[in-house]
C-alpha positions in Angstrom: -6.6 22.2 25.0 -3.9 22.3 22.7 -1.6 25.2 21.6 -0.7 26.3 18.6 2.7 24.5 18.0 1.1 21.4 19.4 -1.3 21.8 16.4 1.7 22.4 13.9 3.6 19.1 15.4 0.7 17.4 14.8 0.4 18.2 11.0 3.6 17.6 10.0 3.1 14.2 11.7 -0.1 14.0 9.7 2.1 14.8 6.3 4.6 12.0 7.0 7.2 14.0 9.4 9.1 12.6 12.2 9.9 13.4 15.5 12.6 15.7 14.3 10.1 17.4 11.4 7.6 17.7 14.0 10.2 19.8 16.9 11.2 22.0 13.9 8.1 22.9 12.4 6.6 23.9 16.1 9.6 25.0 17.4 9.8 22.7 20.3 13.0 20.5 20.7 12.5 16.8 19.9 12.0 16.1 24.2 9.1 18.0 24.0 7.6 15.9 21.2 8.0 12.9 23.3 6.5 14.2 26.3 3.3 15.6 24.0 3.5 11.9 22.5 2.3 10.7 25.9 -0.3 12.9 26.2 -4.1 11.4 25.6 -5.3 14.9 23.7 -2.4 15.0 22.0 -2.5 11.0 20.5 -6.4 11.4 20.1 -6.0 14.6 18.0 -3.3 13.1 15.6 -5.4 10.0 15.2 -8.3 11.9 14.7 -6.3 14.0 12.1 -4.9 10.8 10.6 -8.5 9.7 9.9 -9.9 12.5 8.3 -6.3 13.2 6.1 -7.2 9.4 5.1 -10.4 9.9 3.9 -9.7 13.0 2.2 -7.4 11.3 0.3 -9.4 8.5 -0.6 -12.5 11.2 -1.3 -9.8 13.0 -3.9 -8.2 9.7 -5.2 -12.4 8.6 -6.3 -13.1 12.1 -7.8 -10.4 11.3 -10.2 -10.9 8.1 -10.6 -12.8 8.5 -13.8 -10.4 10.6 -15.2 -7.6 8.5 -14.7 -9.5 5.6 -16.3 -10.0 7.3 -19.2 -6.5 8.7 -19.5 -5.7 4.6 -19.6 -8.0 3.7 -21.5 -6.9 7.2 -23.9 -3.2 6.4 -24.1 -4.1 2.2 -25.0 -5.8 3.4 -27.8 -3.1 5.9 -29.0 -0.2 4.3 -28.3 1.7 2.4 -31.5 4.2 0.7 -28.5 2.3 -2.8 -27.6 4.2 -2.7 -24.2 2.4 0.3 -23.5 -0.9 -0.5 -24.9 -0.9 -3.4 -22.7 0.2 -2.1 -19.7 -2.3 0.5 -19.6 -5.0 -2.3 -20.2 -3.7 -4.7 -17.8 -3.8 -1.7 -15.3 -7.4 -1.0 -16.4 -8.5 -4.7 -15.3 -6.4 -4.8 -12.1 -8.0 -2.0 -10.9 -11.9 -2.4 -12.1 -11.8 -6.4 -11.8 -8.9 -7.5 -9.9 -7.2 -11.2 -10.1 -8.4 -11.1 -13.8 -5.4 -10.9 -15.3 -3.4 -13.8 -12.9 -2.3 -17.4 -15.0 -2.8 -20.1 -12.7 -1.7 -23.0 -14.1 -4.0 -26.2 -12.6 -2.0 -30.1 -14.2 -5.2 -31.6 -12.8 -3.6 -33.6 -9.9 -5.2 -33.5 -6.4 -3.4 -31.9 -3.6 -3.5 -35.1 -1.9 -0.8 -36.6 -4.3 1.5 -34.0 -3.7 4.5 -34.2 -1.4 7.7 -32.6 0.3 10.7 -32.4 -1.5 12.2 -34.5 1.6 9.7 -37.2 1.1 11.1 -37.1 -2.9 14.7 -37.3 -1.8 14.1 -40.2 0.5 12.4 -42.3 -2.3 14.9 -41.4 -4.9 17.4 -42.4 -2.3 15.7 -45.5 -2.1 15.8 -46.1 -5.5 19.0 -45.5 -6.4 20.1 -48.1 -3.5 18.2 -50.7 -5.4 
């Protein structure tokens, strides 16, 4: 079973520490880290932590989600800078229906014509020995 500082290591490992974050905040040195590292509770526990801090986030991030889309949508319709106006739409579409708002740019020639730029410097070579 874990202790206390083991626990404490582990969530500032969670919250982005590192070994050095993770010593201070239990109030272990940093070889004692590496020696709970290796231990199988130990790594199950912070991935386990990991996974649930990772789907709290993304349970928090898709509460607000609707709110943040109409703050976009809010500040595009306010706005009297274009840049703005645009950038808040463009945001809108990446994030509802990505690869919308990509140019691709198609001269209607089939892959198979195309070729290296050392197969083009050969030929002009050619050429210009002609």
């Amino acid at each position: 079973m874990l202790d206390e500082r083991q626990i404490k290591a582990i969530e500032s490992k969670v919250m982005g520490g590192n070994i050095t974050d993770m010593a201070r905040i239990a109030g272990v040195t940093r070889n004692t880290i590496y020696k709970w590292i290796e231990l199988e509770e130990f790594k199950a526990e912070v991935s386990r932590c990991q996974q649930e801090f990772i789907f709290s986030t993304i349970q928090i991030i898709t509460a607000y989600a609707p709110k943040n889309a109409q703050a976009l949508i809010d500040l595009a319709d306010s706005t009297t800078n274009r840049k703005i106006e645009l950038d808040a739409r463009l945001a809108l579409l990446n994030k509802t229906m990505p690869n919308t708002t990509k140019i691709s740019i198609d001269d209607g020639r089939d892959t198979k014509d195309n070729v290296t730029v050392d197969v083009l410097d050969k030929e002009i070579e050619e050429f210009d020995t002609e």
